[in-house]
NULO-534108 format. One record per residue (C-alpha): y negated, z, x negated. Coordinates in steps of 0.001 Angstrom, whole numbers, plus 500000, padded with zeros to 6 digits. Layout:
// residues N
YZX...
END
This chain:
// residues 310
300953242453828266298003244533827457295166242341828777293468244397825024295456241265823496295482237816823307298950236541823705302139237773820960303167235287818140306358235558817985308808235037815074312549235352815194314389236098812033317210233972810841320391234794808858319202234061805474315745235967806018318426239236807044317291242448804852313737241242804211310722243757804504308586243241808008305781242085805328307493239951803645308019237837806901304501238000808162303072237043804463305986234613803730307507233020806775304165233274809109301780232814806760299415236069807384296677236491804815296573239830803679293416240846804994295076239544808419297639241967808016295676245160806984293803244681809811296842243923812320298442247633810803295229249387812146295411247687815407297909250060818067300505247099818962299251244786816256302513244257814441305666245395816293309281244471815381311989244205818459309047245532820584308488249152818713305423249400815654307058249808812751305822250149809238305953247020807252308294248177804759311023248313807313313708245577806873314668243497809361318026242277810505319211238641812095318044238264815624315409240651815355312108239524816859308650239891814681305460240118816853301484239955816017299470240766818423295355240453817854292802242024820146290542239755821906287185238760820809283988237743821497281061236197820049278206238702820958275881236974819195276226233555820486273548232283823179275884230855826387274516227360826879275496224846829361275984221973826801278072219251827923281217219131826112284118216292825632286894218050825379290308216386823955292509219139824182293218222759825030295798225698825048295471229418824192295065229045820224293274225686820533290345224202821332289928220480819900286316218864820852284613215647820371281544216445818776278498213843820035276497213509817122272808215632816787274465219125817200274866221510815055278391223114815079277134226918814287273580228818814738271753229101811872268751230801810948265994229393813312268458227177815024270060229672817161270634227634820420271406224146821254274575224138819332277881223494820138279092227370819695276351227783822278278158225114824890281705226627823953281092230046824481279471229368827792282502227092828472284827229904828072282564232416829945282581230419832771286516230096832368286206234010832323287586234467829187286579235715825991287041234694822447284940234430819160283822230890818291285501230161815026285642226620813802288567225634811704286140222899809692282678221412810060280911218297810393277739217519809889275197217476812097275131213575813043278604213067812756280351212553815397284004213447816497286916215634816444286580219088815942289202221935815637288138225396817183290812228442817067290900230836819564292194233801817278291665234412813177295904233273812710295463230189813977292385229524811878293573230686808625297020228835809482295132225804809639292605226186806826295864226801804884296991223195805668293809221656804714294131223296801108297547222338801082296081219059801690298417218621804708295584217931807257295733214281808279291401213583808516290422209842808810286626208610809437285076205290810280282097204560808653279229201211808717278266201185805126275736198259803079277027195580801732280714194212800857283128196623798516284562195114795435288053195519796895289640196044800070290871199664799666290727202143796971290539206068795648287247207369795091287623210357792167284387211355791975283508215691791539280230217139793928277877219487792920274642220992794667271865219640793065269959222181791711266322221298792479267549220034796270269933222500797956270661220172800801271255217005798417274636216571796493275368214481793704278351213321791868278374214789788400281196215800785938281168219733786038281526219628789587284134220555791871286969217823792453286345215791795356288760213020796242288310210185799267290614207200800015289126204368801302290096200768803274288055198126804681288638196862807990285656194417808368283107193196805940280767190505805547277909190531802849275588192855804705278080195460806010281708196726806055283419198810808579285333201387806678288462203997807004288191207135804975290821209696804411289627212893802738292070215018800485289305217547799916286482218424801888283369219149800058279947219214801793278284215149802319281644214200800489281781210423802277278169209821802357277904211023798956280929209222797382279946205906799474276174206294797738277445206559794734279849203445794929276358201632795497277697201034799224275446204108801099276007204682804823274075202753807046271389204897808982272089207758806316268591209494805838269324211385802952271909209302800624270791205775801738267565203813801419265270204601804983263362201665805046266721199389805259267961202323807500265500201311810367266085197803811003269917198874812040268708200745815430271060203504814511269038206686814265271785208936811879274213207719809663277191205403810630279956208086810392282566208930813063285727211586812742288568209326814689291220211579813751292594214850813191296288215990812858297939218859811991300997221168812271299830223418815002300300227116813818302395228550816367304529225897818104305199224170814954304872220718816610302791218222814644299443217037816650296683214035816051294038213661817912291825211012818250287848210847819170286888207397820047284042205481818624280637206623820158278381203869821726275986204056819210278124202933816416280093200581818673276354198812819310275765198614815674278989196952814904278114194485818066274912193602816231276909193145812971279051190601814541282082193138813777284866192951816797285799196240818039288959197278819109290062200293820907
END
């Protein structure tokens, strides 16, 4: 193969999918945006069908073979750092990290080094190979855990599509104050920006839907350990949600109350990304991976008295 490309994903059409148009596979069956695809017809090799370019209006027959093929990429403008990195997993349209909390996932304006795109592109330079740092999701900057990086813009629209098809399995641990009413429940609550503090978010009725599931595993008056599963992802959602339950994060800055915050010894809030799972977009087998609990929040549940399991 053209060393120009990134490896072919490949899709073989079935009996009942006989007479359909090449687009109509690559929109329907492998899930191409269409922006993906307008792009992929400009590219020489891009879409092919039995190994010869074709226009996408041609039909296809049972057996045939439907091939994408991107051209490699690179992020230019992405400072290589050697940043330590625990990686969980690897292949060529994955990369799944676990984040250490106090980096930033992406360089922002005056922050452009000392970020984990700066540690994975020089992780994949010194690999010698070359692709453009594109993270599936975020996290915030002191959270800690899994992270999903693709390696090519299919595989991160193919996931992205999961997550608003709310098929993405996310759970979180988090230390919040006090005990919670009950042992598990739904939090229903919509987020908006708050308008005189663009980094602050609040829970108010004309904002965008924002649901989080929640069950305790410990609790004793002061604290509970807590699992979260989010079916949306809005920005803060879990600190915010757990704030507004009257239960903030412990060490959260922003959401909870500092001067409580500093007699925990925990210098960012208590919030940890244990798992992510998903269908992975080109082998089709389902994946979950799991970040284990850092030793920060591990000391804070020793001072709590909480036992912790692995």
């Amino acid at each position: 193969m053209n060393s120009r490309y990134y490896p072919p994903i490949v899709y073989q059409i079935s009996e009942q999918e006989e007479g359909w148009s090449v687009k109509a596979i690559l929109h329907h069956k492998m899930n191409l945006s269409r922006k993906l695809v307008s792009r992929l017809k400009y590219t020489e090799q891009g879409i092919t069908l039995n190994g010869r370019r074709v226009w996408t209006n041609t039909k296809v027959t049972a057996g045939d073979t439907v091939e994408i093929r991107m051209v490699k990429e690179q992020s230019d403008d992405i400072l290589p750092q050697p940043i330590p990195l625990d990686i969980l997993y690897e292949d060529d349209s994955l990369l799944m990290v676990n984040k250490q909390a106090g980096i930033i996932v992406h360089p922002t304006l005056g922050h452009y080094k000392d970020t984990l795109a700066n540690g994975v592109v020089h992780y994949w330079q010194q690999k010698g190979e070359s692709y453009r740092f594109r993270p599936v999701h975020r996290l915030d900057q002191d959270t800690s855990g899994v992270i999903c990086i693709a390696k090519n813009p299919y595989v991160q629209q193919a996931i992205q599509e999961q997550m608003h098809a709310f098929t993405v399995h996310k759970q979180y641990l988090a230390v919040v104050r006090g005990r919670l009413p009950r042992p598990h429940g739904t939090i229903d609550a919509p987020i908006e920006r708050d308008p005189e503090n663009p980094h602050y978010r609040m829970v108010i009725a004309e904002g965008a839907r924002a649901v989080t599931r929640y069950k305790v595993h410990q609790a004793s008056e002061e604290a509970s350990l807590v699992q979260l599963q989010l079916e949306t992802g809005r920005t803060h959602q879990i600190r915010v949600h757990m704030a507004h339950l009257g239960h903030p994060l412990i060490g959260d800055p922003l959401y909870g109350d500092p001067d409580l915050n500093l007699r925990y010894e925990i210098d960012r809030q208590a919030l940890h990304a244990a798992e992510l799972g998903f269908e992975h977009p080109v082998t089709k087998e389902p994946l979950l991976f799991q970040a284990p609990l850092p030793a920060d929040m591990r000391e804070l549940l020793d001072r709590l008295s909480f036992t912790i399991s692995d």
